[in-house]
C-alpha positions as CSV (number, residue, x, y, z in Angstrom):
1,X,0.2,43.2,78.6
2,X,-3.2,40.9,78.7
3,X,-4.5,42.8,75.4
4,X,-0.7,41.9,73.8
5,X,-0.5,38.7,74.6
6,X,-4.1,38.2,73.4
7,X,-3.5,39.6,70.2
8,X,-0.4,37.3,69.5
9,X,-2.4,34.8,70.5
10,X,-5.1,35.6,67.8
11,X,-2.2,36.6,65.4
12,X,-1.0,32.7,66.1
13,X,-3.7,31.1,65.2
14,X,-4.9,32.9,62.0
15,X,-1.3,31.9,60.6
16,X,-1.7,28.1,62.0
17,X,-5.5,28.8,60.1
18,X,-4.3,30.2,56.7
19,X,-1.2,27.3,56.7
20,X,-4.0,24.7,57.6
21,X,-6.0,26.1,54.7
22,X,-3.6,26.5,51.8
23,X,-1.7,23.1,52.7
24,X,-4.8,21.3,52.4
25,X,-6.1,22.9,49.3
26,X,-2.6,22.3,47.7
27,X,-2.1,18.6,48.2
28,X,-5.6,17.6,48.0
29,X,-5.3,19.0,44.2
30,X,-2.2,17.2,44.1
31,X,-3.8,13.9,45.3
32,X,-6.6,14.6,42.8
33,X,-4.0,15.3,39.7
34,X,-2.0,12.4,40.5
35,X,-5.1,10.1,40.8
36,X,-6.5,11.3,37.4
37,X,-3.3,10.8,35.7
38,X,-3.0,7.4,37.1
39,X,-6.3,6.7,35.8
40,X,-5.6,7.6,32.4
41,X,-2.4,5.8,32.5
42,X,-4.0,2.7,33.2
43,X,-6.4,3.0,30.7
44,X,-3.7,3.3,28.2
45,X,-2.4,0.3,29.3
46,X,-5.3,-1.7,29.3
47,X,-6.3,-0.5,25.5
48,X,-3.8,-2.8,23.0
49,X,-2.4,-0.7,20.0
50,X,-4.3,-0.9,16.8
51,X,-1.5,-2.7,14.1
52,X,-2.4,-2.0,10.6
53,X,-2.8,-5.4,9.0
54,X,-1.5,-6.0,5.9
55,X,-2.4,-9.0,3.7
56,X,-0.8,-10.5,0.2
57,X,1.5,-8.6,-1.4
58,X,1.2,-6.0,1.0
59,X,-2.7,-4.9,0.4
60,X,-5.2,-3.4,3.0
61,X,-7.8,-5.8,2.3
62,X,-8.4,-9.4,2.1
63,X,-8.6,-11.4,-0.8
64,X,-12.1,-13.9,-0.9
65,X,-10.9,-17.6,-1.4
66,X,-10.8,-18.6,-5.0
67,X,-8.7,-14.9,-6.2
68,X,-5.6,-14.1,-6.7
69,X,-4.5,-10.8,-5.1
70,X,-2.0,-8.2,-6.4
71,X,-0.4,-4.5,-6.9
72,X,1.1,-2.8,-9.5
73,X,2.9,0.4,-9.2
74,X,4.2,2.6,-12.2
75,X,7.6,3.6,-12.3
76,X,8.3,7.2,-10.8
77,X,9.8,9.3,-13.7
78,X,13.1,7.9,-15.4
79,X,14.3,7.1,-11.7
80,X,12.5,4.5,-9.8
81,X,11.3,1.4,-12.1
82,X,7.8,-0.3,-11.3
83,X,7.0,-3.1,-9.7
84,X,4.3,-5.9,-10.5
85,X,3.0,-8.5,-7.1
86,X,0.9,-11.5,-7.7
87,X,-0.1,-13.6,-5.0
88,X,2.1,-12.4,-2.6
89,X,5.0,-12.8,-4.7
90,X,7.1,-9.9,-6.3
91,X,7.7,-11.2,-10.2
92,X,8.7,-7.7,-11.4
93,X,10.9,-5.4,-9.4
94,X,13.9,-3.7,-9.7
95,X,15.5,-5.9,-7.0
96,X,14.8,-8.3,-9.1
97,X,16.3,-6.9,-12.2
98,X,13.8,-7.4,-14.5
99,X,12.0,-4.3,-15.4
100,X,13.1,-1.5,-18.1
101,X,12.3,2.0,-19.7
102,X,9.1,1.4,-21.9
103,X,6.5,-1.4,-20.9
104,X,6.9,-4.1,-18.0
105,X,4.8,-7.0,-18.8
106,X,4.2,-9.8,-16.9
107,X,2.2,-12.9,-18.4
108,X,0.2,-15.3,-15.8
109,X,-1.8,-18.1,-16.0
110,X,-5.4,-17.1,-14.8
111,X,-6.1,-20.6,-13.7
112,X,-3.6,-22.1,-11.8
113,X,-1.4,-18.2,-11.1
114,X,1.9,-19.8,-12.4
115,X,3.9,-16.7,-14.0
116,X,4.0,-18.0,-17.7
117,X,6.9,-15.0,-18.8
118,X,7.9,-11.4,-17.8
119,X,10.0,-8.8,-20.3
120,X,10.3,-5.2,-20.3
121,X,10.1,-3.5,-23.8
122,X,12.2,0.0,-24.6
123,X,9.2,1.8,-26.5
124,X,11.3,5.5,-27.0
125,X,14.2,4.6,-28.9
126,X,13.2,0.7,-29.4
127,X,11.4,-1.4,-32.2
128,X,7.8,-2.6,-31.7
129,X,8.8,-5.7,-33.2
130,X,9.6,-7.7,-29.9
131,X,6.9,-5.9,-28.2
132,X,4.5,-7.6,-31.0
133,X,6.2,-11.0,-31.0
134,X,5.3,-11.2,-27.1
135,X,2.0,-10.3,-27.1
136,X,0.6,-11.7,-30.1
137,X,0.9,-15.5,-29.4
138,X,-0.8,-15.0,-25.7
139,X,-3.6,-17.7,-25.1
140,X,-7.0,-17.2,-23.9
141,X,-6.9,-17.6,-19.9
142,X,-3.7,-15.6,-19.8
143,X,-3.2,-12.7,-17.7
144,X,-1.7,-9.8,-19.1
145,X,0.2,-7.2,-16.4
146,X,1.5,-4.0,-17.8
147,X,3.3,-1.2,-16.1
148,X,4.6,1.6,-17.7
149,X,8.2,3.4,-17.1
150,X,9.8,6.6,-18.7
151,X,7.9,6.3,-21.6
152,X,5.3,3.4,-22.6
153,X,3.6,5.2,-26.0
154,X,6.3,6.5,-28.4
155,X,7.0,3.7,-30.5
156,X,3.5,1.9,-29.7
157,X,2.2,1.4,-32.9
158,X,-1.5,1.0,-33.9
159,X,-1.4,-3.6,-34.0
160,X,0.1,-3.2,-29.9
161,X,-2.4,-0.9,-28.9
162,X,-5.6,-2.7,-30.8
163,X,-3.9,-6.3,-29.1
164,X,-3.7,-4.4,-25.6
165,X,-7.6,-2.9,-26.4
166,X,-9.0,-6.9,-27.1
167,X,-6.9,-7.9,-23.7
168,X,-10.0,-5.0,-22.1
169,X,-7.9,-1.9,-22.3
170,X,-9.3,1.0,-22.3
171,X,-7.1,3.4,-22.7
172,X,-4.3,1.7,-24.8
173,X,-5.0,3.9,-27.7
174,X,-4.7,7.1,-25.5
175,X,-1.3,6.5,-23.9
176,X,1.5,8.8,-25.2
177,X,5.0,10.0,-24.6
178,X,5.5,9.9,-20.9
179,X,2.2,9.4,-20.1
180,X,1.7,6.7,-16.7
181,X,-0.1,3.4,-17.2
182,X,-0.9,0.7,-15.3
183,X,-3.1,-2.1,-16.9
184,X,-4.6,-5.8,-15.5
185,X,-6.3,-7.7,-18.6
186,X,-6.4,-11.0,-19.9
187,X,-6.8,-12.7,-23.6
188,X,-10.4,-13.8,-23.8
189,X,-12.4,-11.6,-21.2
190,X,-14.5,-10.0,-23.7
191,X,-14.8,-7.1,-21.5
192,X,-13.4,-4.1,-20.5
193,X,-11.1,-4.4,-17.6
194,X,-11.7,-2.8,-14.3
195,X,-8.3,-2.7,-13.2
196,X,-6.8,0.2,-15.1
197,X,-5.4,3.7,-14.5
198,X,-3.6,6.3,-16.7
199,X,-2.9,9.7,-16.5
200,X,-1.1,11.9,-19.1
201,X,2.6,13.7,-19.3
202,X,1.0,17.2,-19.1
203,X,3.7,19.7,-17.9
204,X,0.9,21.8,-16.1
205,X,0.1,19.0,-13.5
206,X,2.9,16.7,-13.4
207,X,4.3,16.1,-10.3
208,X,7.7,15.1,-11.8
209,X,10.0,17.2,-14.1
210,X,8.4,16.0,-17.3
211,X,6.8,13.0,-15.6
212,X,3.4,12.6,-14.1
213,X,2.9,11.1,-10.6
214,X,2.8,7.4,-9.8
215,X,0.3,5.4,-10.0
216,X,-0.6,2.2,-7.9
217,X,-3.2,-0.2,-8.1
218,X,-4.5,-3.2,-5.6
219,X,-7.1,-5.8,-6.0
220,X,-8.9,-9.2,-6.3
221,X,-9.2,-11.6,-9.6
222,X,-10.9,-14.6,-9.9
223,X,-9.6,-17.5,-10.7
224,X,-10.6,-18.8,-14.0
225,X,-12.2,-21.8,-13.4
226,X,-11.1,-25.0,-15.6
């Protein structure tokens, strides 16, 4: 009886023992987990959310006082038309309704940034003539935009492309049927711009059925001083 007794005695306490063991090893991880997600929550909390800023006309970077800032985005195939931003104002757009198949040009003033004109020109089945009657009478300190959609070279003749070469073009000449450009120059800069892209229809990299991809361009221009 006295050895019985003893050994539920023993049996007893190794069960109180093991419960002991396990409870304490369980909720002391709990504690632990619970303490370390709190921690982390709380640092979440205290870290602010990173916005992306975006400045005029929608740009990643600033502007140093004394430019004018803008983008200009190709159209995308026959479908989507270009758009043209200068100092944070949209003067070409298809929400605005001014743009069309061929070349979108926009004409600014490069001292003061007062849009002077915009007109689109149809150079695939169009005549150059209009084309020639806009550009040619552009004075010096004039900015010249240009954004191609559908097609900007077909009906470009060789007096368009040498005016668009002496606005600092450098790839006037070059552009073709289909081909995307984009183009920033002025009359009277006497150098080549820097603000140019163009890329050609080639049906082994377009990204487009018969179109290239789109091209998009952001920067700074001084104004011309008075």
């Amino acid at each position: 009886m006295r050895c019985s007794a003893f050994i539920r005695i023993v049996v007893v306490l190794l069960t109180l023992l093991t419960t002991w063991y396990f409870a304490e090893k369980f909720y002391s991880n709990k504690v632990d987990m619970k303490s370390l997600r709190s921690m982390f929550d709380n640092k979440a909390e205290e870290a602010p959310r990173k916005k992306k800023v975006k400045f005029s006309c929608g740009n990643e970077k600033p502007c140093p006082d004394g430019y004018f800032a803008f983008q200009i985005i190709s159209g995308a195939a026959n479908v989507v038309g270009p758009s043209i931003c200068f100092d944070n104002t949209i003067i070409m757009s298809s929400v605005k309704n001014n743009i069309g198949r061929g070349l979108n040009i926009a004409l600014i003033n490069a001292s003061t940034g007062a849009l002077i004109k915009t007109n689109a020109f149809d150079m695939y089945s169009g005549d150059v003539k209009p084309l020639l009657e806009f550009i040619k009478p552009v004075k010096d300190g004039t900015l010249v935009f240009v954004a191609s959609y559908d097609d900007p070279g077909t009906k470009l003749n060789d007096e368009a492309r040498s005016i668009f070469t002496d606005f600092g073009s450098s790839y006037a000449k070059k552009v073709r049927f289909r081909d995307g450009w984009i183009f920033v120059g002025g009359k009277g800069i006497n150098a080549k711009s820097p603000f140019e892209q163009h890329i050609k229809n080639n049906k082994e990299t377009n990204k487009y059925d018969g179109w290239p991809e789109v091209l998009e361009m952001e920067g700074c221009i001084p104004k011309k001083s008075n």
